[in-house]
C-alpha positions, 0 to 999 in steps of 0.5 A: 649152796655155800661152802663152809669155812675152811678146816684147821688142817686145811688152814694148816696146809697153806700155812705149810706150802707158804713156809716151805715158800719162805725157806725156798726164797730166802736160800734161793736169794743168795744162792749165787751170792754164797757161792761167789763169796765163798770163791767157787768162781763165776763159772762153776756157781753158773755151772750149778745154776744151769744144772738146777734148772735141768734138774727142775725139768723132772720132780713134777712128773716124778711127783704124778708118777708116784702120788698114788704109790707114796703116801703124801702125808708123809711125803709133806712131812718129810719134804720141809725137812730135806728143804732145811737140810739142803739150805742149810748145806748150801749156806755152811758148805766150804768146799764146792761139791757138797755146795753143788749137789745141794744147790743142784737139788734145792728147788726140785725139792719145793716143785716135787712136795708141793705137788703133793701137798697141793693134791692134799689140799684138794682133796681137803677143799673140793670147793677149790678155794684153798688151791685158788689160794696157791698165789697167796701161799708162793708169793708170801715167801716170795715176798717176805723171802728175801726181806727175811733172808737180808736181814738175817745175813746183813746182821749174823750171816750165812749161818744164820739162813740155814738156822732160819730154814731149820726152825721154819721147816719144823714150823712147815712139817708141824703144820703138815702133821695137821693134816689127817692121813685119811685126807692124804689117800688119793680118791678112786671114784669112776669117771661117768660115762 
C-alpha cells in the first residue's frame, strides 16, 4: 500500500525546522565575528565558544525528559521566538555578558526545539518520509544561512541579522501554528509482548 501526499501541517513543519535552520546558521556564522569586531577579545569570545559547546551536551536529553510533560506545539511555537530573541542579543549587544549568556544558549535552543518538532512530525507522518527529509530541512539553512547572513551584514550590518531573525522566526512559529495540538500528544500505545 502507498502513502498519501504529505498534509499542509506537515509541509508546514519542515517549512518550520528549515527556517529555524535559517536563523540558526546565519547567527551562527558571525558569532565570533561579532565578538571580536565589538573588542570582547580572542580570548573570552573563545571562552563563549567552549561554554556553548558544554551547554549543547544537555537541551537533547532535557527535551526526552520533558516530551511527555510539556506540550510540543507550544514548545515549537515558542522556540522560534526565543531563537530571535537570543540572535538578536548576540548581534546588538555592546557589552560582553549579555553577548555571552545569549551566545552561550544560542544553538541549545534549535537542538532542544527540534527534538520536539521532529516527535511532532512523526507522529503527523508514521510512514517516516517527512523525518527522512530531516537533512533537507538542516542543510537548507545551513546552505542559504550564510549566503543570507553575508549579504545582509556586507550591506546593512550587524543590526540587519537580528531583524532578519525576528521576521523569520514569526515566519517559523506561524508555520508551527499549522500543526494541530491534537498531533502534538505523544501516542500511549502498548508494546506487544
Amino acid at each position: 500500500r502507498q502513502a498519501g501526499p504529505l498534509g499542509p501541517a506537515v509541509w508546514a513543519g519542515i517549512a518550520g525546522v528549515a527556517g529555524m535552520a535559517l536563523v540558526q546558521s546565519m547567527t551562527f556564522s558571525f558569532l565570533e565575528r561579532v565578538g571580536a569586531d565589538r573588542g570582547f577579545g580572542l580570548a573570552a569570545v573563545t571562552g563563549v565558544l567552549v561554554a556553548l559547546g558544554i551547554v549543547n551536551l544537555c537541551p537533547a536529553a532535557l527535551a526526552a525528559v520533558l516530551e511527555r510533560r510539556w506540550p510540543a506545539h507550544r514548545v515549537v511555537r515558542v522556540g522560534p521566538v526565543i531563537q530571535a530573541a537570543l540572535a538578536a542579543t548576540i548581534m546588538s549587544a555592546t557589552s560582553f555578558a549579555p553577548y555571552a549568556l545569549a551566545a552561550s544558549m544560542f544553538a541549545a535552543v534549535m537542538i532542544f526545539t527540534h527534538t520536539f518538532a521532529f516527535g511532532l512530525l512523526a507522529r503527523l507522518d508514521p510512514s517516516g518520509r517527512a523525518l527522512a527529509a530531516t537533512p533537507a530541512m538542516m542543510m537548507t539553512g545551513a546552505a542559504v544561512g550564510p549566503i543570507l547572513g553575508g549579504t545582509l551584514v556586507k550591506s546593512l550590518g550587524y543590526g540587519s541579522l537580528a531583524v532578519a531573525s525576528v521576521l523569520i522566526a514569526v515566519l517559523a512559529a506561524a508555520c508551527f501554528s499549522r500543526i494541530p495540538p491534537t498531533a502534538a500528544q505523544p501516542a500511549l500505545h502498548p508494546v506487544p509482548a
